[in-house]
C-alpha positions as CSV (number, residue, x, y, z in Angstrom):
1,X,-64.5,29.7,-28.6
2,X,-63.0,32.6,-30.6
3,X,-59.7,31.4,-33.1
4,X,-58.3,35.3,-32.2
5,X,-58.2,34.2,-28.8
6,X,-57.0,31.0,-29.1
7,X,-53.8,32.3,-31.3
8,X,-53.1,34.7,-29.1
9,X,-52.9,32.8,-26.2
10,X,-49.8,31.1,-28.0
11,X,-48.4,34.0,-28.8
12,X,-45.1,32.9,-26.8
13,X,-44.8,29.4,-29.0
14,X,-45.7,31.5,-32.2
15,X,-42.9,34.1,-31.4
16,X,-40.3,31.4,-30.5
17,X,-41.6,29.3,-33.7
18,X,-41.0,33.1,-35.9
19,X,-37.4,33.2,-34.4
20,X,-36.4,29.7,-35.5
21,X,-38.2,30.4,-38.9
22,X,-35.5,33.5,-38.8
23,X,-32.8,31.9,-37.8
24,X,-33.2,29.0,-40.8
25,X,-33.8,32.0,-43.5
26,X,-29.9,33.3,-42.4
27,X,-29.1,30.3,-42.1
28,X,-30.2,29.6,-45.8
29,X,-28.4,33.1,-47.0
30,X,-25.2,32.3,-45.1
31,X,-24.8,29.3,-47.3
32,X,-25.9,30.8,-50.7
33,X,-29.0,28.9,-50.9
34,X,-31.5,29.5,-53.8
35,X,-34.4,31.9,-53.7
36,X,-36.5,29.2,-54.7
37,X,-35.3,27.2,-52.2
38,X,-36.0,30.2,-49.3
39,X,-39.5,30.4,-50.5
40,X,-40.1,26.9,-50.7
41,X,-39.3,26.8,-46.7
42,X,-41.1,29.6,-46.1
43,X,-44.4,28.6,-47.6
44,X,-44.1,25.0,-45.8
45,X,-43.5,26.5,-42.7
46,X,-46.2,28.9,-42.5
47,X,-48.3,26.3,-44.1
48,X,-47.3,23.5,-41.4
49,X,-47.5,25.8,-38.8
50,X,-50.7,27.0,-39.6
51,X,-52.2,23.8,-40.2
52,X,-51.4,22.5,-36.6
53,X,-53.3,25.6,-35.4
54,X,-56.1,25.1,-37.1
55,X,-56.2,21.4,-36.2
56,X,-55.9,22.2,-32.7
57,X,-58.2,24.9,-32.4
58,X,-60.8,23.0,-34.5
59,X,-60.6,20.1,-31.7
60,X,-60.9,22.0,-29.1
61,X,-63.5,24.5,-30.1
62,X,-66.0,21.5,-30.8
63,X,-65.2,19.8,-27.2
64,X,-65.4,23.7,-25.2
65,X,-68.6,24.8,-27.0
66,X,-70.4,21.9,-26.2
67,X,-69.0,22.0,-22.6
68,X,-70.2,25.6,-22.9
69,X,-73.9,24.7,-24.1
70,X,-74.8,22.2,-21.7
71,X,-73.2,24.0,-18.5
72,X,-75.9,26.8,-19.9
73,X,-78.8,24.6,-20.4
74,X,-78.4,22.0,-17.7
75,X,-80.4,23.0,-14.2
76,X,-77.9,20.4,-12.9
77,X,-74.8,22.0,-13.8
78,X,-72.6,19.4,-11.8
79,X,-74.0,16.3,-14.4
80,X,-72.3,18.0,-17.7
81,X,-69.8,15.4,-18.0
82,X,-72.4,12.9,-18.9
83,X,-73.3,15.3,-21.8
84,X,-69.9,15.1,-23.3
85,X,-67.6,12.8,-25.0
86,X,-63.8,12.2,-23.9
87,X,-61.8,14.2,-26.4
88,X,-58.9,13.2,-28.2
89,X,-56.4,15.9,-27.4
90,X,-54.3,15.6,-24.2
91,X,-55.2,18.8,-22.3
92,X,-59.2,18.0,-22.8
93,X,-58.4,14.5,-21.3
94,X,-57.0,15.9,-18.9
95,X,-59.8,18.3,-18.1
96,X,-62.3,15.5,-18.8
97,X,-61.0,13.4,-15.7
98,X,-60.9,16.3,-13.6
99,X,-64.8,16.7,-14.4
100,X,-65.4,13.3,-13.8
101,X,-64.0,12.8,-10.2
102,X,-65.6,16.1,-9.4
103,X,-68.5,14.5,-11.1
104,X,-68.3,11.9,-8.8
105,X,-67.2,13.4,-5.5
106,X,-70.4,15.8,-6.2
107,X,-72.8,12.6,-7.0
108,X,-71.5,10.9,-3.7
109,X,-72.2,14.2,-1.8
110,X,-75.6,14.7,-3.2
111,X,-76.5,11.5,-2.5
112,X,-75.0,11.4,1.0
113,X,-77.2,15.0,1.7
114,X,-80.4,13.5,0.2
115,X,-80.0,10.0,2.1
116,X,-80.0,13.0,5.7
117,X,-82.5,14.6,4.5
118,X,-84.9,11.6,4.3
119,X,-83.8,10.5,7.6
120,X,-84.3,13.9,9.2
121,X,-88.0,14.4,7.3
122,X,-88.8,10.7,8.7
123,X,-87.6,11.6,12.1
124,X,-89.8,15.1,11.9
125,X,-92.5,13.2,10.5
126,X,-92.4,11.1,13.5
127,X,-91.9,13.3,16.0
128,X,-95.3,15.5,14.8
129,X,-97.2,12.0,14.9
130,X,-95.8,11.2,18.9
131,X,-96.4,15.6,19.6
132,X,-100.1,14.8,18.1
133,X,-100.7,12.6,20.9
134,X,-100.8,15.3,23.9
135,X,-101.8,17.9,21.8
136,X,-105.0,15.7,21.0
137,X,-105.1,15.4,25.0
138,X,-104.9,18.7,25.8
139,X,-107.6,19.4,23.1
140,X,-110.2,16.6,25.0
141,X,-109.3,17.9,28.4
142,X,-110.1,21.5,27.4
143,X,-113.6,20.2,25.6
144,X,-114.6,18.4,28.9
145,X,-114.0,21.6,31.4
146,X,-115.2,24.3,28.8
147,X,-116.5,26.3,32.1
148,X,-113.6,25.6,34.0
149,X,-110.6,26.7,31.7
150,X,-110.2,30.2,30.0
151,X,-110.4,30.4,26.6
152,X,-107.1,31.7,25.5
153,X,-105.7,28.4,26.5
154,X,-107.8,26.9,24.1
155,X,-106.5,29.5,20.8
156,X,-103.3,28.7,22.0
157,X,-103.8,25.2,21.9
158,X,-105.2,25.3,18.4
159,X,-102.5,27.3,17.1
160,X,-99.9,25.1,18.3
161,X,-101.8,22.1,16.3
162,X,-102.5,24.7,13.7
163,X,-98.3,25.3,13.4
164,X,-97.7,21.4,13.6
165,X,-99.9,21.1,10.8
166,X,-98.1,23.1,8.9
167,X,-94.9,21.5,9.8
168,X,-96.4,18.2,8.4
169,X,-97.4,19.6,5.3
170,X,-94.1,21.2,4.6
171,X,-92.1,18.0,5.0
172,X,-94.8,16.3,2.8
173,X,-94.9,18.4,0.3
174,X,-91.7,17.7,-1.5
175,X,-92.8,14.6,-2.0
176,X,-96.6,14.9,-2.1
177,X,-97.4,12.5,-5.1
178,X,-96.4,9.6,-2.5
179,X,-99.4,10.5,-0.2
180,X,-102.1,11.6,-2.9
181,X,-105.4,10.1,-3.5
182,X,-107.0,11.8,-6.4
183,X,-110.8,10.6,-6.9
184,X,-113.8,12.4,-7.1
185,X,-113.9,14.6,-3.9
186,X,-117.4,17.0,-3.1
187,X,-116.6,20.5,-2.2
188,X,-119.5,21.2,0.1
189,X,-118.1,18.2,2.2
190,X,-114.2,19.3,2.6
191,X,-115.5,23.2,3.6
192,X,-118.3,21.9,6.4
193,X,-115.0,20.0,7.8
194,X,-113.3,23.1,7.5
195,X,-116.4,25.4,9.0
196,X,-116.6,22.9,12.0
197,X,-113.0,23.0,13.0
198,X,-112.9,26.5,12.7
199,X,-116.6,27.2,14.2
200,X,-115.3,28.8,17.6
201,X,-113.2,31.2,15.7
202,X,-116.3,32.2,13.6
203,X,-118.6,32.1,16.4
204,X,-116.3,34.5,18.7
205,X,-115.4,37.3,16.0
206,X,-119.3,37.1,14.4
207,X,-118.1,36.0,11.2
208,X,-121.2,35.5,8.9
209,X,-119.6,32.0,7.1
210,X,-121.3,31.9,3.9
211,X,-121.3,28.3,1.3
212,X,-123.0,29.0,-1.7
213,X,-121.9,25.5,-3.1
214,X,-124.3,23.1,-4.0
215,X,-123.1,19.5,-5.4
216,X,-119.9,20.0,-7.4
217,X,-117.7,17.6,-7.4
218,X,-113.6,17.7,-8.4
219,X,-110.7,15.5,-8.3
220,X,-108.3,16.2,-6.0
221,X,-107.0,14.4,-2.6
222,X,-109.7,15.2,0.1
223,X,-107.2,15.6,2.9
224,X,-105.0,17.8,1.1
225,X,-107.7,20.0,0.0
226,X,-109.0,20.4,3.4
227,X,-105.6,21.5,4.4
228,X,-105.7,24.1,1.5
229,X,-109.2,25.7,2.3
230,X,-108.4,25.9,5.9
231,X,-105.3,27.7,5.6
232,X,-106.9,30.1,3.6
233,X,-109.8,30.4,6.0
234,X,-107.7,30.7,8.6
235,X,-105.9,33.9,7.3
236,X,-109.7,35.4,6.2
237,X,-111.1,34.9,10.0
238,X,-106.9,36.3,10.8
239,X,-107.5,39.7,8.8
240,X,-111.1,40.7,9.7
241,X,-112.1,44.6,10.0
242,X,-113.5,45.8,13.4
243,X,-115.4,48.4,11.8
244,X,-117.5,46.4,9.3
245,X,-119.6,43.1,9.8
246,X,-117.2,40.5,8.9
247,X,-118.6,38.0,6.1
248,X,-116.6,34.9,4.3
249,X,-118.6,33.9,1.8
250,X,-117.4,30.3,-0.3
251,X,-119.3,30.3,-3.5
252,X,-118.6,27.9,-7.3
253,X,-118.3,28.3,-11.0
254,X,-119.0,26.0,-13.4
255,X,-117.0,25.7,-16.3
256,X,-117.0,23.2,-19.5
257,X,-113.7,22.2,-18.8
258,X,-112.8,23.6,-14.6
259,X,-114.2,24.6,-11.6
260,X,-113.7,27.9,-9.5
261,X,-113.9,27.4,-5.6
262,X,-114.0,31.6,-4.4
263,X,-113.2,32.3,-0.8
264,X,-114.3,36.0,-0.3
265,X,-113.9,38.1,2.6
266,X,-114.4,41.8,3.3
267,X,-111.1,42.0,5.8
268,X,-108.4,44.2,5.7
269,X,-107.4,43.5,2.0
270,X,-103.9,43.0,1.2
271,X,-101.5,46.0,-0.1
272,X,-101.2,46.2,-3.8
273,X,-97.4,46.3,-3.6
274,X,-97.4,42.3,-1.6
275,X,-100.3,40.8,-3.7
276,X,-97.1,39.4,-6.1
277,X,-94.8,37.9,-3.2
278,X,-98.0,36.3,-0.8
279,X,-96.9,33.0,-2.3
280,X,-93.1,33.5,-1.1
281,X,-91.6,31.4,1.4
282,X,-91.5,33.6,5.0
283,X,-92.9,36.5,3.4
284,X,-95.2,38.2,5.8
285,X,-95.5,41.8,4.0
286,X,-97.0,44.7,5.6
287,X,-100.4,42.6,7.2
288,X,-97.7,40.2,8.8
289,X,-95.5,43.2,10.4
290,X,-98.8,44.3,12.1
291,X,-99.6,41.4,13.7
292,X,-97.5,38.5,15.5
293,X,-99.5,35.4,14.5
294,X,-98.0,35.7,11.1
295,X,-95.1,33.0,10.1
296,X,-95.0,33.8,6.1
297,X,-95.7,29.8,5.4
298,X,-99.1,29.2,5.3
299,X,-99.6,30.5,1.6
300,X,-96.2,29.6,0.3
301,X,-97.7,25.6,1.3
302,X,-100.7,26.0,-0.2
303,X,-99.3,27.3,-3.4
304,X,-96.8,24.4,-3.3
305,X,-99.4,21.7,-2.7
306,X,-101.6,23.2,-5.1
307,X,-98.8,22.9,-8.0
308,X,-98.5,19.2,-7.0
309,X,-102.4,18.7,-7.1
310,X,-102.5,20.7,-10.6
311,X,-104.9,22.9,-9.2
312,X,-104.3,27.0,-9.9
313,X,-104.6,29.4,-7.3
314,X,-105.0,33.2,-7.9
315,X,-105.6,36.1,-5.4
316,X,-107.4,39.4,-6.0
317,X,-107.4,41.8,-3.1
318,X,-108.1,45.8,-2.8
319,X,-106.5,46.8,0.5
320,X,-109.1,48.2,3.2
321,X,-112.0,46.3,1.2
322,X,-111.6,42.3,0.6
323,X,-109.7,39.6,-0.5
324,X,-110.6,36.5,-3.0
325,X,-108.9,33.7,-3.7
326,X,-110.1,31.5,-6.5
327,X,-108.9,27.6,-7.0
328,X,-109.1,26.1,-10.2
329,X,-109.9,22.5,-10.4
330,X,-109.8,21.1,-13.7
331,X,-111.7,18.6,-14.9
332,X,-109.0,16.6,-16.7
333,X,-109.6,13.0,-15.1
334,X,-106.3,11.6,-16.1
335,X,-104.5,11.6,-12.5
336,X,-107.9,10.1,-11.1
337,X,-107.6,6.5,-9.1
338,X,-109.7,4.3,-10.2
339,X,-111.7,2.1,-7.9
């Protein structure tokens, strides 16, 4: 808060103030008043007038900067008010109470919206559990007349659990620390689940599916992980190159302090201008234009649950040659349960 601006924005009570000043200095000549007299006035009017001013810019510039600095700092812009202190000059009271019942009708909304938005989670949480049901049957049914039913009914089928999984995961993943189970977990376990449930996929395109992991062992929430791996799998069997022998190749690094898991494959590579925004929500880029089984989400999960597991995932890709991703599992055991 500037004091220029401040004085000029009373420029109409300083004028009016100026012209009773006037008025009381002819008044003063008019009756033959001293000199000493006239200056006397006019120094305690300047004075007086300058010192209420002062005053009441001083109050006011401590209450506004501080409003200032916290709107600025504060990701929750709406709480300032409990940042500040009720100020003793009337127009800040008055401002202060119009903050607080904004305060409040904006707490009250907030907490109406997030009270909806558990129920609706819940109720989508529920519904993907009852779906699960004859999407499990249909998956039994197709397994017991393998001769009798084509197999695009089957990839269909799979990308429909696939997409409901994903659905799942999305809800969850706001509030993923309420589900987690972080204990020792062994690599080499979570990818054979992840090989078998993608083995007709890898079997159909002749995808050499290479684990180069021996005992290694991180913490992290098995079921989570699995989701992670499989995702990214999924999107390495998704992108393969008709003109080479396709080859996904898992293999570890052993650090003092972390672990690498590398998912390789030689597939179509992603451009060098999407490799930044792969982890943004609906992006598809120029791989996801070309195809239609693309939905922009599957990565922008992963990278979510993978900041709630504290584990880092990178991507390096040349386009027309391969892709690896590499998680990072650190070997930190604070967040480990303890049996």
């Amino acid at each position: 808060m500037k004091f220029r601006n401040y004085f000029l924005d009373y420029w109409i009570e300083i004028l009016l103030a100026l012209f009773g000043y006037f008025i009381v200095v002819m008044m003063l000549f008019a009756f033959k008043v001293s000199n000493q007299v006239t200056m006397g006035v006019t120094v305690l009017f300047f004075g007086v007038s300058f010192a209420i001013l002062l005053i009441g810019y001083v109050k006011r510039r401590s209450f506004y900067n501080k409003l200032i600095y916290h709107v600025e700092k504060l990701d929750k812009k709406y709480l300032v008010l409990e940042m500040l202190h009720e100020p003793s000059f009337y127009d800040g009271k008055i401002l202060y109470q119009v903050l607080y019942e904004i305060n409040k009708s904006m707490n009250e909304n907030v907490k109406n919206l997030e009270v909806s938005m558990t129920e609706f989670k819940e109720y989508i949480e529920l519904w993907i559990h009852e779906i699960k049901l004859p999407i499990a049957s249909l998956i039994l049914m197709n397994h017991n007349h393998k001769n009798a039913i084509d197999k695009r009914y089957e990839e269909q089928i799979r990308r429909i659990d696939d997409y409901v999984n994903q659905i799942l995961y999305f809800v969850r993943s706001e509030n993923a620390e309420k589900d987690y189970l972080i204990k020792d977990t062994s690599l080499k376990k979570v990818i054979n689940a992840v090989a078998m449930k993608n083995k007709n996929d890898l079997l159909e395109k002749n995808i050499q599916f290479i684990v180069e992991v021996g005992d290694e062992v991180v913490l992290t929430d098995s079921k989570w992980l699995e989701f992670i791996i499989d995702q990214i799998v999924s999107n390495s069997i998704k992108y393969t190159r008709e003109e080479v022998s396709s080859i996904i190749r898992i293999s570890t690094k052993d650090y003092s302090n972390k672990i690498d898991l590398i998912i390789y494959d030689n597939g179509i590579g992603i451009p060098a201008k999407d490799i930044r925004r792969v982890f943004e929500k609906t992006f598809t880029g120029e791989n996801g234009r070309n195809t239609s089984k693309s939905t922009g989400m599957g990565l922008y999960i992963v990278k979510k649950l993978c900041e709630k597991l504290d584990h880092k995932i990178t991507i390096e890709s040349v386009f027309g040659e391969y892709t690896k991703v590499i998680l990072t599992f650190s070997k930190n055991d604070f967040y480990k349960i303890k049996d």
